[in-house]
Backbone as CSV, one residue per row, in Angstrom:
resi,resn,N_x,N_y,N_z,CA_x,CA_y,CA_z,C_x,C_y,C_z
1,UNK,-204.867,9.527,76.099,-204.194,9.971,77.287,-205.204,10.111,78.430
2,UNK,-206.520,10.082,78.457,-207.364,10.598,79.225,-207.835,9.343,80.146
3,UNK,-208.125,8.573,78.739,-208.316,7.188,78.970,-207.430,6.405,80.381
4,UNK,-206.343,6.606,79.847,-204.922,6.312,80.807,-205.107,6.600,82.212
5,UNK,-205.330,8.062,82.180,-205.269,8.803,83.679,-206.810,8.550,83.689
6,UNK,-207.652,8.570,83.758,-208.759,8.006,84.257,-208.698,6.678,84.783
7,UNK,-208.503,5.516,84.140,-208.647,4.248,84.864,-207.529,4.002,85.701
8,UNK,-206.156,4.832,85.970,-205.158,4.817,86.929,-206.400,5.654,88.296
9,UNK,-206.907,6.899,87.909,-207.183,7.415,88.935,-208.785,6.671,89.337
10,UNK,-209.344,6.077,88.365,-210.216,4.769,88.875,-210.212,3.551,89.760
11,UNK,-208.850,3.259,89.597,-208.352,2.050,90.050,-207.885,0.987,89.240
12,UNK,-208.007,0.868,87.875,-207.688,0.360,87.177,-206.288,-0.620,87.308
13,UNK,-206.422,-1.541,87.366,-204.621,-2.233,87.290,-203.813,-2.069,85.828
14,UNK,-204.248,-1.951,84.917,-203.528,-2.080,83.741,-204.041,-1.208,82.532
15,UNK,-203.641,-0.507,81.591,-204.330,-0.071,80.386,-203.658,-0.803,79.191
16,UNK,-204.595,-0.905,78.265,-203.356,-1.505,77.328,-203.813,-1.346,76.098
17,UNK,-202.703,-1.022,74.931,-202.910,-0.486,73.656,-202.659,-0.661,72.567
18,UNK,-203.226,-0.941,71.537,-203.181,-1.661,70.069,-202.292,-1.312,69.715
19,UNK,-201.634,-1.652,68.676,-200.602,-1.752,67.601,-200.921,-2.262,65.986
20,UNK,-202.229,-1.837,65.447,-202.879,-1.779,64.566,-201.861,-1.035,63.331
21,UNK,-200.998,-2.203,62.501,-200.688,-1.657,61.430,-201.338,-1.013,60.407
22,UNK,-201.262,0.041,59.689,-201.613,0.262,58.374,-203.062,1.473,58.818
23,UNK,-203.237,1.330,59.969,-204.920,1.870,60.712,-204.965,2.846,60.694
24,UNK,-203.596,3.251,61.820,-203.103,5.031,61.925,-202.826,5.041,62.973
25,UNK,-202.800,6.069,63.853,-202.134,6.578,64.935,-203.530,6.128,66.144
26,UNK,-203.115,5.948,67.215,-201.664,5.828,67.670,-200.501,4.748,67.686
27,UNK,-199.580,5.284,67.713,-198.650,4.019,67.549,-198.387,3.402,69.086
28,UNK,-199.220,2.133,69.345,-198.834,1.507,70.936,-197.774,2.090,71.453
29,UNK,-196.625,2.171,71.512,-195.157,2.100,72.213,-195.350,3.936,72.537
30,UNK,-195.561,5.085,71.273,-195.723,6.089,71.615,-196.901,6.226,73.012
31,UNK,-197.822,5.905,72.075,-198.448,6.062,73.332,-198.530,5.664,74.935
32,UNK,-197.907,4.811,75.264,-197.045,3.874,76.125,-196.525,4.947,76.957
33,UNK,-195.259,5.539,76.229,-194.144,6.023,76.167,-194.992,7.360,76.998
34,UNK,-196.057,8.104,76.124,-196.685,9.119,76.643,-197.398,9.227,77.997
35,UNK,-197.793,8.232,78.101,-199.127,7.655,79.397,-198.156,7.367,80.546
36,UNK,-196.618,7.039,79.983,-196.213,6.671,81.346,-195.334,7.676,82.361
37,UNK,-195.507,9.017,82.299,-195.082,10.168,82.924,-196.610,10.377,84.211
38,UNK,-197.393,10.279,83.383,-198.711,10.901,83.593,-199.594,9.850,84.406
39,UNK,-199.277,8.673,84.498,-199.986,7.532,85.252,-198.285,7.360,86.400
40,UNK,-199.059,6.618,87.540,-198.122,6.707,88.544,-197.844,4.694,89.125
41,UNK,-198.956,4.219,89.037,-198.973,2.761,89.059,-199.568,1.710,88.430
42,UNK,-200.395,1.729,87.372,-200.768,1.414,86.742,-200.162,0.580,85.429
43,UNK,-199.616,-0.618,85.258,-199.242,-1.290,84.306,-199.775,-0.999,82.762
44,UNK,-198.853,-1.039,81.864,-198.667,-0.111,80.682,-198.701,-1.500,79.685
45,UNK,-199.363,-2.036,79.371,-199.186,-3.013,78.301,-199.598,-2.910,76.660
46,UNK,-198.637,-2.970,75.684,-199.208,-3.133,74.002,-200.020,-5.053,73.701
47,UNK,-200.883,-4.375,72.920,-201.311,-5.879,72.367,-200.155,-6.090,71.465
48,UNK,-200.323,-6.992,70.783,-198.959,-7.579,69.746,-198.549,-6.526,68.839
49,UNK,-197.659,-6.050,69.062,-196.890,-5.610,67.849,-196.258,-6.656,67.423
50,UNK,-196.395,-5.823,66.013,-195.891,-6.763,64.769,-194.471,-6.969,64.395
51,UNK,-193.535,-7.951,64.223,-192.479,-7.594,64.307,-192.020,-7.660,62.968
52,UNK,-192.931,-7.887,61.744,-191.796,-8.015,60.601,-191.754,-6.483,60.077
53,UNK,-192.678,-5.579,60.373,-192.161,-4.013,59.732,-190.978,-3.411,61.124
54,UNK,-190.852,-4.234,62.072,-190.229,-3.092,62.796,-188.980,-4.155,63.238
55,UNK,-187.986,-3.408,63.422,-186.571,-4.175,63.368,-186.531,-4.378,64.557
56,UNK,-186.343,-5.809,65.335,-185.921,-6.211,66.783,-184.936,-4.598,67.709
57,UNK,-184.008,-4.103,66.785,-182.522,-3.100,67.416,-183.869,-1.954,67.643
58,UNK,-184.770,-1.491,67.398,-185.445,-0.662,67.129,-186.513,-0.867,67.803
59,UNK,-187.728,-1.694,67.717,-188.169,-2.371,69.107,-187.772,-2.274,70.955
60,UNK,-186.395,-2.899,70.686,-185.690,-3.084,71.743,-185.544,-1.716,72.318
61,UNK,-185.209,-0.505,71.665,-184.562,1.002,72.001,-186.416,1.538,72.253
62,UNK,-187.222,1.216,71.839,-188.727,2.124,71.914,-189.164,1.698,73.219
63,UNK,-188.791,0.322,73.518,-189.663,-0.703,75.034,-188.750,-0.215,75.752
64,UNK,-187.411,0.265,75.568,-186.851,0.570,76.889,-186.529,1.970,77.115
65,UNK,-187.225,2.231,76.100,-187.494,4.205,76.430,-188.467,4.535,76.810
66,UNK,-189.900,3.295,76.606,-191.026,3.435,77.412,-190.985,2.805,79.160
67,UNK,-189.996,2.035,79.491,-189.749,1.282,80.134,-188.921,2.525,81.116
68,UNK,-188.218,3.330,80.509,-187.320,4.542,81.430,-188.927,5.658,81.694
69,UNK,-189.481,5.874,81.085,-190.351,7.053,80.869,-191.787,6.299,82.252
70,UNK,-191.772,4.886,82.158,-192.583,4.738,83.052,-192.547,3.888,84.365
71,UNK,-191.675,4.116,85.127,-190.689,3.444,85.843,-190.957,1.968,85.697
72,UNK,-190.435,1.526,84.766,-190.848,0.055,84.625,-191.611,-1.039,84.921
73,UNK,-192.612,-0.117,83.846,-194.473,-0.455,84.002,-194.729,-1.147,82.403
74,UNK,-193.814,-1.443,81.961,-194.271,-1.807,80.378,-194.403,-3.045,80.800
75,UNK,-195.551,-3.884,80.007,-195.634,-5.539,79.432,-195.751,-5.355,77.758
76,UNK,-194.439,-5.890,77.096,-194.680,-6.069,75.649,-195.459,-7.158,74.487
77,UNK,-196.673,-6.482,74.049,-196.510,-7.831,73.255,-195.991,-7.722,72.239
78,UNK,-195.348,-9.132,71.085,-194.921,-9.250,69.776,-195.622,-10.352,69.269
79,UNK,-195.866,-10.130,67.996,-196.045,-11.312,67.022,-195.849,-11.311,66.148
80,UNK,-195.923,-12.243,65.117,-196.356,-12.135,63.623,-196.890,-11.208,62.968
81,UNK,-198.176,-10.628,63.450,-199.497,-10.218,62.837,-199.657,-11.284,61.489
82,UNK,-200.197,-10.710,60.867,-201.219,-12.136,59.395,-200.597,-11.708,58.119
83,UNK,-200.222,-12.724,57.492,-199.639,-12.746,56.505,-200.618,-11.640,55.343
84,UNK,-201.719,-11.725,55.117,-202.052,-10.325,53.806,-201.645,-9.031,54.934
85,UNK,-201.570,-8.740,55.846,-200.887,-7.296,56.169,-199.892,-7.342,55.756
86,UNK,-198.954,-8.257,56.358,-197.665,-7.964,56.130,-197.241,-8.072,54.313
87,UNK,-198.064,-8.634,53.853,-197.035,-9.001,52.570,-198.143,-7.837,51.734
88,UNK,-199.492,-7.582,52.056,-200.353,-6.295,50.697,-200.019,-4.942,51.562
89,UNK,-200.497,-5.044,52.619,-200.042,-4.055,53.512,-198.468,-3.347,53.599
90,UNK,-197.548,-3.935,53.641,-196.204,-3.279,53.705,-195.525,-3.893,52.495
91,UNK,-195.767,-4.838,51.663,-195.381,-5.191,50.318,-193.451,-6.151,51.115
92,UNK,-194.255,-6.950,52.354,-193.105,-7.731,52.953,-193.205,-8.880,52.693
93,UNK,-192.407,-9.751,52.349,-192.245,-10.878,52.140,-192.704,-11.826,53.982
94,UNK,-193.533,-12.581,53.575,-194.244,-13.461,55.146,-193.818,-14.816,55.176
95,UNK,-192.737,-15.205,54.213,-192.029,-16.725,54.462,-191.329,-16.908,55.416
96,UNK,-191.003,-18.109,55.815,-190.809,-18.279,57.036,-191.337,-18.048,57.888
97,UNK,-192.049,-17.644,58.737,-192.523,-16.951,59.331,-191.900,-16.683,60.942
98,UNK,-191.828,-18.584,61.383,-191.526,-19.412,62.613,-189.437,-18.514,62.703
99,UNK,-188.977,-18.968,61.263,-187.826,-18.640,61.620,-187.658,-17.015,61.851
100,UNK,-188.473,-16.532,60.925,-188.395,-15.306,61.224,-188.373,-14.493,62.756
101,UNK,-189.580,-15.096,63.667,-190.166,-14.567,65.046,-188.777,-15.474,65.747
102,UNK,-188.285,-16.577,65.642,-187.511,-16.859,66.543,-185.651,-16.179,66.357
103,UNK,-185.096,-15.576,65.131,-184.141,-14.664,64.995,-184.863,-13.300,65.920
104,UNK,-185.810,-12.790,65.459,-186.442,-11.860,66.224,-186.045,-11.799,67.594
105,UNK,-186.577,-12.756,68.577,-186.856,-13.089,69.368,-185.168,-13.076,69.651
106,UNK,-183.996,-14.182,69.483,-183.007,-13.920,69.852,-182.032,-12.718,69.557
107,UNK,-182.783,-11.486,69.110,-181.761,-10.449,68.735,-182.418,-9.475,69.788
108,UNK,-183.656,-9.470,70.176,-185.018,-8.583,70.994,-184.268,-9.116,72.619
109,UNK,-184.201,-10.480,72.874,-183.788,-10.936,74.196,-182.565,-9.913,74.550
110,UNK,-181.798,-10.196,74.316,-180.064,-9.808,75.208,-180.686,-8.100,74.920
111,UNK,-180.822,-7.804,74.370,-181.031,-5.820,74.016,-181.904,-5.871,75.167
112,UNK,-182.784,-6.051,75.367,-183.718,-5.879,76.351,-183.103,-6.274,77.609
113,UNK,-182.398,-6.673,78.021,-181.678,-7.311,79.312,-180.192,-6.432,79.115
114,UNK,-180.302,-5.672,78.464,-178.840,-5.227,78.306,-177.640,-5.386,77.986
115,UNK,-177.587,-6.586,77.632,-176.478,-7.264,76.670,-176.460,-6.726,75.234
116,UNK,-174.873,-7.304,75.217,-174.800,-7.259,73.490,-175.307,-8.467,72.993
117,UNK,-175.624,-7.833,71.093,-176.182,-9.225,70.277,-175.592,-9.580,69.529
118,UNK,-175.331,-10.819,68.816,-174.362,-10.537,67.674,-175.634,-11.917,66.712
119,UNK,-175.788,-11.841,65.818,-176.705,-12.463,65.042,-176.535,-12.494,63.322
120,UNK,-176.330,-13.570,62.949,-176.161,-13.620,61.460,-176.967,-15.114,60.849
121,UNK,-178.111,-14.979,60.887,-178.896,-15.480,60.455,-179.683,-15.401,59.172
122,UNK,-180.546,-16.140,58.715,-181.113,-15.711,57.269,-182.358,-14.017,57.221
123,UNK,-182.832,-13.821,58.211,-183.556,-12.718,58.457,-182.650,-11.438,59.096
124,UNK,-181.776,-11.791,60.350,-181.319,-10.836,60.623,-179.886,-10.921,60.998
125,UNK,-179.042,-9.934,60.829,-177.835,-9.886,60.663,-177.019,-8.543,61.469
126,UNK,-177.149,-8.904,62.657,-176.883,-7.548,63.657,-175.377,-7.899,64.620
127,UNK,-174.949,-7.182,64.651,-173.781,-6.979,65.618,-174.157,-5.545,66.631
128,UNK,-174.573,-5.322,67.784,-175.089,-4.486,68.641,-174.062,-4.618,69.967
129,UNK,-173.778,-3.393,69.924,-173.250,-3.281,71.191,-174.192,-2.947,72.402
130,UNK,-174.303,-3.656,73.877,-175.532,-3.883,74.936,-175.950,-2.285,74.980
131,UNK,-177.307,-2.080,75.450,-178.044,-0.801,75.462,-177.115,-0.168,76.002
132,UNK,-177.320,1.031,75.915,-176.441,2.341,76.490,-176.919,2.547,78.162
133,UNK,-176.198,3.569,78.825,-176.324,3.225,80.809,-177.996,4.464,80.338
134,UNK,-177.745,4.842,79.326,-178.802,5.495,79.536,-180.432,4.633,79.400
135,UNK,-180.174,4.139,78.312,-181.086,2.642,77.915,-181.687,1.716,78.832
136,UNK,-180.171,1.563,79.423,-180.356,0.224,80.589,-180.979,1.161,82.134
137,UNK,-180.443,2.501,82.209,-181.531,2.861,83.365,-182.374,2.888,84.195
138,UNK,-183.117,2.164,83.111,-184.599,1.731,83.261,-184.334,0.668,84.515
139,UNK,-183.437,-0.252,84.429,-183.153,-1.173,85.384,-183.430,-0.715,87.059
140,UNK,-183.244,0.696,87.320,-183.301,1.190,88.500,-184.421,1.512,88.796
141,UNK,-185.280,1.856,88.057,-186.899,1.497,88.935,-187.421,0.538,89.424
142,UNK,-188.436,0.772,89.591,-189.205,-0.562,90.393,-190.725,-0.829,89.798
143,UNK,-190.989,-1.875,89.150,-192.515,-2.580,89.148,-193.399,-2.612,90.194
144,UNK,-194.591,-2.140,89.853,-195.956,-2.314,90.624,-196.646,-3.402,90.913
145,UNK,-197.276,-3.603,91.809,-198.605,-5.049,91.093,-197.888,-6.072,91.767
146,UNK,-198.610,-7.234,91.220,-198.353,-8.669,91.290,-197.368,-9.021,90.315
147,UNK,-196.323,-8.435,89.544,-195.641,-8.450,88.261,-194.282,-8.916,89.407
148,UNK,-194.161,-7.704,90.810,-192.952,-7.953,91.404,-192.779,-9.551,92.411
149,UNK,-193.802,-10.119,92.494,-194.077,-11.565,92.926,-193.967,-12.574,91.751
150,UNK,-194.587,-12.792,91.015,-194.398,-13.820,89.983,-194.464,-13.047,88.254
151,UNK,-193.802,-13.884,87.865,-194.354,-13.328,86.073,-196.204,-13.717,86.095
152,UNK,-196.312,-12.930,85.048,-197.685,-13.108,84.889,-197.912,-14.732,84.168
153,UNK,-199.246,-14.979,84.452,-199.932,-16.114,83.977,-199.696,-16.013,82.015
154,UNK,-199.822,-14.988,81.592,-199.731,-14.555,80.338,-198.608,-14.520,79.274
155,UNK,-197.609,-14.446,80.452,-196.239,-14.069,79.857,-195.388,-15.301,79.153
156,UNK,-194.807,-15.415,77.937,-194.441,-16.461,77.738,-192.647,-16.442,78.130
157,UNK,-191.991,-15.445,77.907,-190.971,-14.784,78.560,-190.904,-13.740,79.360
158,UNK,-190.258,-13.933,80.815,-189.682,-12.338,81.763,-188.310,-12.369,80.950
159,UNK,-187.938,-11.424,81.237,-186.728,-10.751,80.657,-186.280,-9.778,82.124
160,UNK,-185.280,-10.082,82.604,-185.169,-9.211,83.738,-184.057,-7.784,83.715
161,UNK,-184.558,-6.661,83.832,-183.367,-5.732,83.938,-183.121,-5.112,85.010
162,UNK,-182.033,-6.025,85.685,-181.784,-5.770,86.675,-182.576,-5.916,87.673
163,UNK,-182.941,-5.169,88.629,-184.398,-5.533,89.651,-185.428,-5.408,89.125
164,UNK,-185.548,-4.245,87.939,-187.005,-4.839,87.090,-187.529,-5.850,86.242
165,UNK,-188.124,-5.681,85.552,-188.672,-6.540,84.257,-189.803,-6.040,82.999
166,UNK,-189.324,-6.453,82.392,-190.045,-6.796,81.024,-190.534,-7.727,80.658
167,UNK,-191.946,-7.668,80.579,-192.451,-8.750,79.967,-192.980,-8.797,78.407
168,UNK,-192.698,-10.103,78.057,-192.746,-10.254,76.641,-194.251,-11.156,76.451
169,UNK,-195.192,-10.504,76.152,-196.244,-11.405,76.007,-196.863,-12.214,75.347
């Protein structure tokens, strides 16, 4: 937390924070979630979280509670992470992998933009009704930076809510 408010009150453009399974605390998104009351412009970004321990519906509800908590200053990342974490580490099956991140990916999209999902695929199997007005909220702030001119160089998807955004990195 110190870290945070120091390089905001440094000048810092961005802080950004691991998602180190199996390591310990902190958990990126919490901490995210925490830093973004307490920092005022400063872009809030996770390195990759992992998406096969954490469920897209669940994901989707943490980025846009960090996304309400910091007037919509989050950049998300997701990935894979490496097959011995996921499969010695959480005792998860790492087949597929490709199909896996791209069900992901289409159940993570519309939630994050506020839509409903409906998905019945071999990994995931969701029927979601679109975020709640409380969820989608987040839409009514405003982005800092060079984020409100173009997506970043980095970003492989924007995701827009409403006048803000999310980026998916």
């Amino acid at each position: 937390m110190a870290y945070g408010r120091l390089g905001s009150s440094d000048g810092f453009d961005c802080v950004w924070a691991p998602s180190v399974p199996l390591v310990g605390p902190p958990d990126a998104l919490v901490l995210l979630g925490a830093l973004g009351p307490v920092t005022s412009r400063i872009e809030l970004g996770s390195y990759v979280v992992p998406t096969f321990p954490r469920h897209p519906v669940v994901l989707a509800q943490q980025a846009l509670t960090v996304q309400q908590s910091s007037s919509n200053r989050l950049a998300l990342g997701i990935g894979l992470s490496h097959k011995p974490v996921i499969e010695t580490g959480f005792g998860l099956s790492f087949s597929h992998p490709i199909r896996h991140l791209r069900e992901y990916v289409a159940v993570l999209t519309p939630l994050l933009a506020g839509r409903a999902v409906q998905m019945s695929g071999q990994h995931y199997r969701v029927q979601h009704q679109r975020a709640t007005r409380c969820e989608a909220s987040a839409a009514a702030g405003r982005r800092t930076g060079a984020a409100d001119a173009a997506p970043r160089r980095r970003t492989g998807r924007r995701h827009s809510l409403g006048r803000a955004a999310m980026d998916l990195v």
